[in-house]
C-alpha positions as CSV (number, residue, x, y, z in Angstrom):
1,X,-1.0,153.5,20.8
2,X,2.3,153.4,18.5
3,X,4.4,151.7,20.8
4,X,1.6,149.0,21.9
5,X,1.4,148.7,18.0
6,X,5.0,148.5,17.4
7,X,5.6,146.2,20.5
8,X,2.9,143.7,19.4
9,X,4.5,143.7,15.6
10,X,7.8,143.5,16.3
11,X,8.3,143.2,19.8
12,X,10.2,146.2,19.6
13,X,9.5,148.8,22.3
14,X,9.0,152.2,20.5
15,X,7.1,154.0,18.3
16,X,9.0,152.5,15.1
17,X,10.4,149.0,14.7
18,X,14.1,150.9,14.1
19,X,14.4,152.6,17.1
20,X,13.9,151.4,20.4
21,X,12.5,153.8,23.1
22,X,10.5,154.4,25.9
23,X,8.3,157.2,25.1
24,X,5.7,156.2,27.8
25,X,5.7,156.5,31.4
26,X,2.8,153.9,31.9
27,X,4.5,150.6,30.7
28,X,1.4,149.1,31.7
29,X,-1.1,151.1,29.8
30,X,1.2,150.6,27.1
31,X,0.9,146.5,27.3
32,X,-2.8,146.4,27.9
33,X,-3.1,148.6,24.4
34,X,-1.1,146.2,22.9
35,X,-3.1,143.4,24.1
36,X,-6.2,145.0,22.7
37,X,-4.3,145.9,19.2
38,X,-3.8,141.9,19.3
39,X,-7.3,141.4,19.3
40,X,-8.5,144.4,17.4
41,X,-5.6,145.8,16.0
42,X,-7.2,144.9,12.6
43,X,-10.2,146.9,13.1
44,X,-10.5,150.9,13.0
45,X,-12.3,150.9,15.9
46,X,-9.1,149.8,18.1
47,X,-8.8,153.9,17.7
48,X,-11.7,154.4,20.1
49,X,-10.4,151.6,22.8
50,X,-8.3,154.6,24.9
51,X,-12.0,156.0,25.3
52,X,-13.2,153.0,26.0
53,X,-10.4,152.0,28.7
54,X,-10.7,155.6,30.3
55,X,-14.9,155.3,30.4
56,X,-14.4,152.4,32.7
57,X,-12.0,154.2,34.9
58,X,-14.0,156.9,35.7
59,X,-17.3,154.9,36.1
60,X,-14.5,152.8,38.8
61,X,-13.4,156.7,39.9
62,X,-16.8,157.2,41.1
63,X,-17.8,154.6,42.6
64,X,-14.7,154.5,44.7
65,X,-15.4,157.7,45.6
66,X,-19.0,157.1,46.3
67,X,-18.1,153.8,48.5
68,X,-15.5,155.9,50.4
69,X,-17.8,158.5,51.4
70,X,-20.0,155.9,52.6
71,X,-18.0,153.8,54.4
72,X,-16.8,157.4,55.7
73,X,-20.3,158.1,56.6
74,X,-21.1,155.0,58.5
75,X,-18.3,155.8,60.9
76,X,-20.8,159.2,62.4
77,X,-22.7,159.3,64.5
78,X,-25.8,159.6,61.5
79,X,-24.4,156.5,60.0
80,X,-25.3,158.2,56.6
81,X,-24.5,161.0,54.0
82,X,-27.9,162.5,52.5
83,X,-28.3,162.4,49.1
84,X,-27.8,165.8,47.9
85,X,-24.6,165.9,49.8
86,X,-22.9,163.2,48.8
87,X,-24.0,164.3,45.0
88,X,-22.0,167.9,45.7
89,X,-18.8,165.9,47.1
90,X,-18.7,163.6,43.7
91,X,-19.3,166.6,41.8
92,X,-16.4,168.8,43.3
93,X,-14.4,165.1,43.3
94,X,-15.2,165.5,39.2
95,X,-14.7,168.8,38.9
96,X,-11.1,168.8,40.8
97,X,-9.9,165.9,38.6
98,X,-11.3,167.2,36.0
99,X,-12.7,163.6,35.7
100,X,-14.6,163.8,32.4
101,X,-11.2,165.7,31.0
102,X,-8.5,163.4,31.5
103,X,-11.3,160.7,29.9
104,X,-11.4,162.3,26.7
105,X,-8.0,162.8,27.3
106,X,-7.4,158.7,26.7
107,X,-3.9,158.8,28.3
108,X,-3.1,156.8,31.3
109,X,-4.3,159.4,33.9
110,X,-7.6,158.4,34.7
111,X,-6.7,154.6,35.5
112,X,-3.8,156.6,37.6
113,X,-6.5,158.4,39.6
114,X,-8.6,155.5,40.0
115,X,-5.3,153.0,41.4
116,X,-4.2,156.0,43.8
117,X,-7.4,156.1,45.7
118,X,-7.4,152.5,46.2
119,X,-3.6,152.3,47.3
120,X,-3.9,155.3,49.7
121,X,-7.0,154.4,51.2
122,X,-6.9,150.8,51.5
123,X,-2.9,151.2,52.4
124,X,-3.5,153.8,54.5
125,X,-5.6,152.0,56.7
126,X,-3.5,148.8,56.8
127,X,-0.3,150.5,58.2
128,X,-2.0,152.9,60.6
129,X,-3.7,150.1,62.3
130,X,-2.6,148.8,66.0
131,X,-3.3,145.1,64.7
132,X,-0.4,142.9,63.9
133,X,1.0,142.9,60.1
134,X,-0.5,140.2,58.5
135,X,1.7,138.7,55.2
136,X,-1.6,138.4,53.4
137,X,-1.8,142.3,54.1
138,X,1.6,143.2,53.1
139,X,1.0,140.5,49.8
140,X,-1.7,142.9,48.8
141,X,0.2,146.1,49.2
142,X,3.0,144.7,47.2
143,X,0.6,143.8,44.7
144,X,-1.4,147.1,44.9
145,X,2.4,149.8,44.5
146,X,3.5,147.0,41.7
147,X,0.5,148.0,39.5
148,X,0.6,151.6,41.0
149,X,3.7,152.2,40.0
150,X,3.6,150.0,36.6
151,X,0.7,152.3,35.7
152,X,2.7,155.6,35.9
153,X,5.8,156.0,37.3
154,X,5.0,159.4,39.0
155,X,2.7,157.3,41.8
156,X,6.1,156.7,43.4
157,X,4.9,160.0,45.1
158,X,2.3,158.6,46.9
159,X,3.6,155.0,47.7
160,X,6.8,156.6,49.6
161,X,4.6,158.3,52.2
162,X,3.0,155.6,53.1
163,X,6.0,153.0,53.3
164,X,7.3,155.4,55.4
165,X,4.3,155.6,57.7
166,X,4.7,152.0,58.1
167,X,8.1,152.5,59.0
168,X,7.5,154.7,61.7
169,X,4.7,152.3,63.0
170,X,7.4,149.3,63.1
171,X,5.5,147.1,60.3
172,X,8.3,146.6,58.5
173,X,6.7,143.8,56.9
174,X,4.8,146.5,55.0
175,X,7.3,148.7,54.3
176,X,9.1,146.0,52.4
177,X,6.2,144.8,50.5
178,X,5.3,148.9,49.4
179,X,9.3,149.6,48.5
180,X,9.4,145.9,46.7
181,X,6.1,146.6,45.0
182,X,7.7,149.8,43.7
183,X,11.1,148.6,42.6
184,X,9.7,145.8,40.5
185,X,8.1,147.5,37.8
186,X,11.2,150.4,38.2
187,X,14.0,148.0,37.9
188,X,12.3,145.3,35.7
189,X,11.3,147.5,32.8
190,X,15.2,149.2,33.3
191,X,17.1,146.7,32.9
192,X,15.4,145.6,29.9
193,X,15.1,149.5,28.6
194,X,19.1,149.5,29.2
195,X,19.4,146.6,27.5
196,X,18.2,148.3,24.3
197,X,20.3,151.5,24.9
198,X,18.0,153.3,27.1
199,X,18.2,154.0,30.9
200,X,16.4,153.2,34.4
201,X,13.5,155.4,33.2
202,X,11.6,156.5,30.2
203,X,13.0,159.1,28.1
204,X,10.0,160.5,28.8
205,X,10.2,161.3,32.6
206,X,14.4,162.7,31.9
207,X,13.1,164.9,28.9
208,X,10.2,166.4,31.0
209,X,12.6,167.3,33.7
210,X,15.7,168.8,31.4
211,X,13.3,171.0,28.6
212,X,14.4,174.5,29.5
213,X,14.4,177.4,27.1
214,X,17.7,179.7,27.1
215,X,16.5,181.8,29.3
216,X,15.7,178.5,31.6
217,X,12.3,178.3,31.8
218,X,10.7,174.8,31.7
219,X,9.1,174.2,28.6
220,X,6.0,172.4,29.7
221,X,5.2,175.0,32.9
222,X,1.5,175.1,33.4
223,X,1.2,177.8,36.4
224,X,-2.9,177.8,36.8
225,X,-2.9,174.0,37.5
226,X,0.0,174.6,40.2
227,X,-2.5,177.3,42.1
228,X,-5.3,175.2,41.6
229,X,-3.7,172.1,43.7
230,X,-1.5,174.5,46.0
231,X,-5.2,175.8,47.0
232,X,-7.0,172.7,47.7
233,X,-3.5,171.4,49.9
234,X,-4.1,174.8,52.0
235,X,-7.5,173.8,52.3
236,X,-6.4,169.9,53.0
237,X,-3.6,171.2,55.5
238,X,-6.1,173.7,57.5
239,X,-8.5,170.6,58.3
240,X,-5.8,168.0,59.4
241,X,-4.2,171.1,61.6
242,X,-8.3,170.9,63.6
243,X,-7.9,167.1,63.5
244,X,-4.8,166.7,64.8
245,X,-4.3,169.7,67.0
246,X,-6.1,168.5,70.3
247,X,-4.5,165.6,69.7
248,X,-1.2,167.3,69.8
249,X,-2.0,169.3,72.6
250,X,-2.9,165.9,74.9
251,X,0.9,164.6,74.5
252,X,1.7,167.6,76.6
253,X,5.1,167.3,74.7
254,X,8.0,170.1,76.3
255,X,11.4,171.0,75.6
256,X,13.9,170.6,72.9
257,X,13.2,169.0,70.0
258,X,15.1,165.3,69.9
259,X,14.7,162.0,68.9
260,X,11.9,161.1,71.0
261,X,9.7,164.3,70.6
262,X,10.2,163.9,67.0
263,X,9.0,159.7,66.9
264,X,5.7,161.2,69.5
265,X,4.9,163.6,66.7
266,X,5.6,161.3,63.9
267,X,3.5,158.6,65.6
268,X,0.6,161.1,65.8
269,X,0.3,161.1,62.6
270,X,0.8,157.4,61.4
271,X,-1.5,155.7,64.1
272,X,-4.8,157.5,62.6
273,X,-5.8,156.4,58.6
274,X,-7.1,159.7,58.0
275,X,-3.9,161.4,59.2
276,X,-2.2,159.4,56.5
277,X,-4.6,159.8,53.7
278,X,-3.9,163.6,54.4
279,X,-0.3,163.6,55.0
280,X,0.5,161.3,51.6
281,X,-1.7,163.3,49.7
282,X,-0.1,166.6,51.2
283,X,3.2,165.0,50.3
284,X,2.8,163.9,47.1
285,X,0.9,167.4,45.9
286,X,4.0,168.8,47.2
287,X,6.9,166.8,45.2
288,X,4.3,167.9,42.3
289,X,4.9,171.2,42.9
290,X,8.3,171.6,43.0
291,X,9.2,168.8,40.7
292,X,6.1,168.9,38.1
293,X,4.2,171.8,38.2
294,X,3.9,171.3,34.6
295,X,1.6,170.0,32.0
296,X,-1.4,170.5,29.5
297,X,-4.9,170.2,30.1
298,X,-3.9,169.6,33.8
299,X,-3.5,166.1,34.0
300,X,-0.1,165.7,35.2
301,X,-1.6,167.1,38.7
302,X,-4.8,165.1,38.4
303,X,-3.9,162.3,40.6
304,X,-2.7,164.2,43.2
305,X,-5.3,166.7,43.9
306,X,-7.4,164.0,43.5
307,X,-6.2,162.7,47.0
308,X,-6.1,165.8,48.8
309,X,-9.6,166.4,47.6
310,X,-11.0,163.6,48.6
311,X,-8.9,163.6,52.4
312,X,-11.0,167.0,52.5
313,X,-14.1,164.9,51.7
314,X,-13.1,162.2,54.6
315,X,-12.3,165.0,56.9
316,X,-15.3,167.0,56.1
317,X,-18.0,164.0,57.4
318,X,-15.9,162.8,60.2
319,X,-15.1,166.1,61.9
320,X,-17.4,169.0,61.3
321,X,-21.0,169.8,60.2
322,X,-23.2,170.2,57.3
323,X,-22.9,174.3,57.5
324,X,-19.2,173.9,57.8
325,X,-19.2,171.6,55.4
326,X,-21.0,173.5,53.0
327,X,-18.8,176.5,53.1
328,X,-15.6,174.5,52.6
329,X,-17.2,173.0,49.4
330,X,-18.4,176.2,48.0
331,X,-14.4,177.5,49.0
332,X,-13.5,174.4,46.5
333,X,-15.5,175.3,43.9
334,X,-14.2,179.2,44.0
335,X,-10.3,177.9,43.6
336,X,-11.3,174.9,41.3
337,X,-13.4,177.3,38.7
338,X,-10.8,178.9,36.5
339,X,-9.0,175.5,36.4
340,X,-12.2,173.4,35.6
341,X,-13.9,175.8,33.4
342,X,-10.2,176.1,31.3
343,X,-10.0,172.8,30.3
344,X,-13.1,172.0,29.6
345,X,-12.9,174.5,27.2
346,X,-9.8,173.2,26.0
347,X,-10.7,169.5,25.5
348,X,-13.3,170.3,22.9
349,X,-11.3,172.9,21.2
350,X,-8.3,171.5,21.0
351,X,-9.1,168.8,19.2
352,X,-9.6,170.9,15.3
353,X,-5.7,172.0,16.4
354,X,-4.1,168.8,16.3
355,X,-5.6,167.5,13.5
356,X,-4.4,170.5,11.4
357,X,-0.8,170.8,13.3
358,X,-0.5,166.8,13.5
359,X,-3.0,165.0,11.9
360,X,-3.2,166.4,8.4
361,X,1.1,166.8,8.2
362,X,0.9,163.0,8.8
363,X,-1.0,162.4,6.8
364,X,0.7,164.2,4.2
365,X,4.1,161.9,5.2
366,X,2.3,158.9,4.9
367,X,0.9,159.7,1.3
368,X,4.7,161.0,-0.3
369,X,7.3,160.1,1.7
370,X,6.5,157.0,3.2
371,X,9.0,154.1,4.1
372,X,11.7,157.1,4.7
373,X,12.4,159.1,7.8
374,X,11.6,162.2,9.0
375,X,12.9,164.4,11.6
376,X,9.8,165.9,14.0
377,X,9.4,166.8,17.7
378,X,5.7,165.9,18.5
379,X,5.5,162.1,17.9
380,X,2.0,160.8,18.5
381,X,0.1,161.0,15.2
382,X,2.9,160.7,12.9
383,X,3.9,157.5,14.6
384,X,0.2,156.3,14.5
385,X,-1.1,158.2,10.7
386,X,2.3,157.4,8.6
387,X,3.5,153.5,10.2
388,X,5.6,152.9,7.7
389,X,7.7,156.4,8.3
390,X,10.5,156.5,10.4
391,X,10.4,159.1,12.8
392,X,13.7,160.8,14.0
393,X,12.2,162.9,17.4
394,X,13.9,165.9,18.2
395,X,12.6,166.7,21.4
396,X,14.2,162.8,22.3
397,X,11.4,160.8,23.7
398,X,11.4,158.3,20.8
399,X,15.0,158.6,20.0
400,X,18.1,157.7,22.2
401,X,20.3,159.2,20.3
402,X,18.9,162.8,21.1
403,X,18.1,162.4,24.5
404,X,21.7,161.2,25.0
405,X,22.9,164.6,23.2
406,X,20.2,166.5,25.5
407,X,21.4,165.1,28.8
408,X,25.1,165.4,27.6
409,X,27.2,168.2,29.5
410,X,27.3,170.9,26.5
411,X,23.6,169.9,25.6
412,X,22.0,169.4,22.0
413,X,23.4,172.0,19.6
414,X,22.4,172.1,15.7
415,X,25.5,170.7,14.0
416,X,24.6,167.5,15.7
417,X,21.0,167.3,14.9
418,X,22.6,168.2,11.1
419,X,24.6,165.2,11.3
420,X,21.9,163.1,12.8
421,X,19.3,163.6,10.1
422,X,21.6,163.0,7.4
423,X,22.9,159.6,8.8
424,X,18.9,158.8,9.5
425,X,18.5,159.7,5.9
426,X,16.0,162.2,6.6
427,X,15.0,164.6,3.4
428,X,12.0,166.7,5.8
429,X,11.6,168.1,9.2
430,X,8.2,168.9,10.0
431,X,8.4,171.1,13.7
432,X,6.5,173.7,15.8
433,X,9.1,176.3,15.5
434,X,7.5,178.5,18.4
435,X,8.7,175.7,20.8
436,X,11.9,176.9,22.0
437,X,14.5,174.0,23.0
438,X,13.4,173.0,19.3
439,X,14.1,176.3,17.5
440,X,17.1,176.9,19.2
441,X,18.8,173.2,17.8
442,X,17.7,174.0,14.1
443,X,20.1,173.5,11.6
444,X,21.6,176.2,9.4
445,X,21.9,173.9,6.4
446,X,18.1,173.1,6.7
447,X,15.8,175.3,4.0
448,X,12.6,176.3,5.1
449,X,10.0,175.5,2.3
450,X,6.8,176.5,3.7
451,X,5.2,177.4,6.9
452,X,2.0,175.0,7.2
453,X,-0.6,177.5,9.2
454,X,-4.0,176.8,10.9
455,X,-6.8,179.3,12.0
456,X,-6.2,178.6,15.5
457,X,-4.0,176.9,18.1
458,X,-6.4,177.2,21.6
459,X,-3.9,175.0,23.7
460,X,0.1,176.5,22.4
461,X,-0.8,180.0,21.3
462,X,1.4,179.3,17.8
463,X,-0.6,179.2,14.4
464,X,2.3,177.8,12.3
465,X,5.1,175.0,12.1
466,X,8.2,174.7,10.0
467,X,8.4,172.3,6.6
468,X,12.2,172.2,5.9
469,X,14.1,170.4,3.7
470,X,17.2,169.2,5.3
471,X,18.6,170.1,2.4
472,X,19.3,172.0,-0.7
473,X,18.5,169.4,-3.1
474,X,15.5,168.1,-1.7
475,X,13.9,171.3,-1.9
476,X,11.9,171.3,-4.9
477,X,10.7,167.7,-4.3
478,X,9.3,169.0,-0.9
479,X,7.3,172.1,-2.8
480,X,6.3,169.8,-5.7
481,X,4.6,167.2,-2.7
482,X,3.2,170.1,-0.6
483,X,1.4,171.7,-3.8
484,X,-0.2,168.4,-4.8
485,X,-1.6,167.4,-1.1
486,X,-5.1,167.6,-0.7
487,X,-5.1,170.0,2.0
488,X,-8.5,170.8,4.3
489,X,-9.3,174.5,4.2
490,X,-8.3,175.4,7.6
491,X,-4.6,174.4,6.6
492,X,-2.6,177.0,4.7
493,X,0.7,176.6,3.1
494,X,2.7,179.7,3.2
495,X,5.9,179.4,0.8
496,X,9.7,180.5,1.2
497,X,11.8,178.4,-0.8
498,X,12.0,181.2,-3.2
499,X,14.4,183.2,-0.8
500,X,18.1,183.8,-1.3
501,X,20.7,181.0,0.6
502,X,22.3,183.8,2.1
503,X,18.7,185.0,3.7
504,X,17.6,181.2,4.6
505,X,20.6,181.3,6.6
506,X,20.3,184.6,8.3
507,X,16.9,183.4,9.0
508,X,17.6,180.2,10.4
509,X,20.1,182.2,13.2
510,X,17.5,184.4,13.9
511,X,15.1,181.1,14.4
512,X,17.4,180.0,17.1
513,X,17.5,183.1,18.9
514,X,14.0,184.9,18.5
515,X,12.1,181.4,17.6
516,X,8.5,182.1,15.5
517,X,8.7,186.0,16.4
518,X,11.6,186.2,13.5
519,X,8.7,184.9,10.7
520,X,7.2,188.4,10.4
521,X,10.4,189.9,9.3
522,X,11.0,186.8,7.2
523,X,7.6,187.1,5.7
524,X,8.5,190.8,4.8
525,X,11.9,189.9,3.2
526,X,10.7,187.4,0.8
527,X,7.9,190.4,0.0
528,X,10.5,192.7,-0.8
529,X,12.6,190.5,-2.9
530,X,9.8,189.1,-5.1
531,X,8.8,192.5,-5.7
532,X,12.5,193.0,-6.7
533,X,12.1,190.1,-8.6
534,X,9.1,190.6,-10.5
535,X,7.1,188.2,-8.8
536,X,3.9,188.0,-7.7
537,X,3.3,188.6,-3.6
538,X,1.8,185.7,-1.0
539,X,-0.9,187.2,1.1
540,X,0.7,186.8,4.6
């Protein structure tokens, strides 16, 4: 929502007018919010326009779904699905996504779900076809990966496996139109992102990939939402093993593997739609896994077990019966529950988290330091609650100049993000301290003035994030502003400006090693010395 706001301002792609950057892997969601904030930009309901965009993307999720399974359906020999059973497909379709999650959600990943479908099972069927390419065809599949792709960059995962499948089947016509239809968006958007400084891709997508703690762990690792898809591909992969394995047994195929063996069992795959719905679902679920397994709220995975769950749901009405059927559903269901159940939970309690960890902090920005800059690592609501701010972003999605020291050999390291606040004239940092690659780049020089606290944090674990002044003289500015903010009741300000340089420092090394677990031990130190001192204790 910043960047379609800044874009249609200034024409500037970023969150801020100042610094160019591509923050967002969905250029296109990105333009269609900034063609809404054109026409209601001066409204406060333009806020609710994500919700409205994703409400229309899952009502078009399910009714793609639904006209699948019937078109599915007419193919049997009933010509039909019954009610009930088609009702327990959509639901476990829903419940995979989850659907009504990524809505609430409002990020790009339902409209991402709803354009895969169509491009895998439309496409599918085009290049797995005997009939001869048509150019209307291969017009519409350019069309169909341009917007793919243009919606969010990771549905190069599921256009590949098909323009290879129409490789194999000798429409190259096709293939062209599906790796043209991909570039476009790719290279267009580069060139111009270069143009401004940037590279090929978002800083989004190269951040995502580099974010390792020191002890190389990806930052962003979501391990249930892995298990969750690698069940449902098991389950996808045991029902196109039944489907194709007659098949395979009828090419009577014997000796070595070459060439020739290797095109039969290729072709096996690519002559029959349903084969490829499978396969570039299977394929796609599977670069996820060893590329992405990451995420929140599991969305990143969404689209992909989207398509192996519904290839399960083709496979299920063409190929066995309503008992088998049954128990494969119910098999869904059992791997799907932890994952459904969890972020459900999630999406309404994670809400009251961000407002007190990014909500109310921006707001405080916008009220006493606005028109300056400030360094921070979580970008959304202090782009969108405090415009006028300038926001220096440490984890580098909306700042070049960081993701540049990132992807550098020796990596970010604190005297440069010292060096790079006081050249962005930057008095405050405001940043979740728990998160490691941040922790571990914060300055010595910085002062930690307060540790802004909440009752809960449901989705990160952490209850607290660093105020720091970056430095020593805008210290007492920073407490004066934090003790005169309005601040709701679940948001507590815990104070350290009080303690000795020499400790400040000390703590700040220990930050960079032992990240939040080093703020008990601080909390006892400043204890100690304003007993020492004569001052009054701060409940911790």
């Amino acid at each position: 929502m910043a960047t379609a706001r800044t874009f249609r301002e200034s024409g500037t792609w970023g969150i801020t007018s100042l610094d160019p950057a591509a923050a967002s892997s969905s250029p296109f969601y990105v333009l269609i919010l900034a063609a809404l904030h054109l026409l209601f930009g001066g409204v406060q309901a333009f806020e609710w326009m994500p919700l409205l965009i994703n409400g229309l993307a899952m009502a078009g999720c399910l009714l793609v779904w639904d006209r699948i399974l019937t078109d599915v359906a007419a193919a049997t020999p009933a010509g039909t699905l019954s009610p009930g059973r088609r009702f327990a497909m959509l639901m476990v379709l829903a419940a995979a996504t989850p659907l009504f999650v990524l809505t609430l959600i409002g990020m790009e990943h339902t409209i991402q779900c709803l354009v895969d479908i169509l491009l895998v099972y439309y496409g599918g069927k085009a290049v797995a076809t005997q009939d001869k390419a048509s150019w209307q065809d291969a017009l519409l599949l350019f069309i169909a990966a341009y917007i793919v792709v243009g919606t969010r960059y990771e549905s190069v995962l599921v256009v590949a496996p098909l323009a290879g499948a129409a490789l194999v089947n000798g429409k190259f016509r096709y293939t062209g139109a599906l790796v043209l239809g991909t570039l476009l968006p790719i290279v267009s958007f580069g060139l111009v992102w270069r143009g401004d400084g940037g590279w090929l891709v978002p800083n989004s997508i190269l951040m995502k990939l580099i974010l390792h703690d020191q002890h190389g762990e990806h930052v962003i690792q979501h391990l249930q939402g892995s298990l969750s898809l690698a069940g449902v591909m098991a389950v996808n992969v045991a029902l196109s093993g039944l489907r194709l394995r007659p098949r395979w047994r009828a090419l009577n195929l014997s000796g070595p593997w070459g060439v020739a063996r290797l095109r039969s069992t290729l072709e096996l795959v690519t002559r029959d739609w349903v084969a490829v719905f499978a396969a570039t679902a299977l394929a796609a679920g599977a670069v996820q896994l060893l590329t992405g397994a990451a995420g929140w709220l599991y969305r990143y995975e969404a689209a992909v077990l989207c398509l192996n769950a519904v290839s399960i749901m083709i496979q299920l009405i063409l190929d066995h019966r309503p008992k088998v059927q049954t128990l494969v559903l119910a098999g869904l269901l059992a791997i799907l529950a932890y994952r459904t159940i969890d972020a459900s939970y999630l999406v309404a309690a994670a809400p009251a988290d961000r407002r007190w960890e990014h909500v109310e902090p921006a707001r405080f920005v916008s009220r006493f330091y606005p028109n300056q800059a400030i360094v921070v690592n979580d970008i959304g609501a202090m782009a969108w609650y405090a415009p006028s701010t300038r926001v220096l972003d440490l984890a580098g999605l909306a700042n070049n100049d960081i993701a540049r020291l990132r992807l550098s050999p020796t990596g970010l390291e604190w005297p440069a993000v010292a060096d790079w606040a006081r050249q962005g004239g930057a008095p405050l940092a405001i940043l979740q301290i728990c998160w490691n690659p941040i922790a571990e780049v914060i300055p010595d020089t910085w002062r930690l003035v307060a540790l802004w606290t909440g009752p809960d944090n449901v989705l990160f674990g952490d209850r607290a994030i660093g105020v720091f002044a970056t430095s020593q003289g805008a210290v007492a500015t920073l407490k004066r502003s934090l003790t005169q903010y309005p601040r709701p009741d679940s948001v507590r300000l815990m104070y350290f400006d009080d303690l000795p340089e020499q400790a400040q420092a000390r703590f700040m090394q220990a930050l960079r090693v032992r990240h939040c677990q080093v703020v008990p031990s601080l909390n006892e130190e400043i204890q100690q010395w304003r007993a020492r001192q004569g001052r009054p204790r701060q409940q911790p």
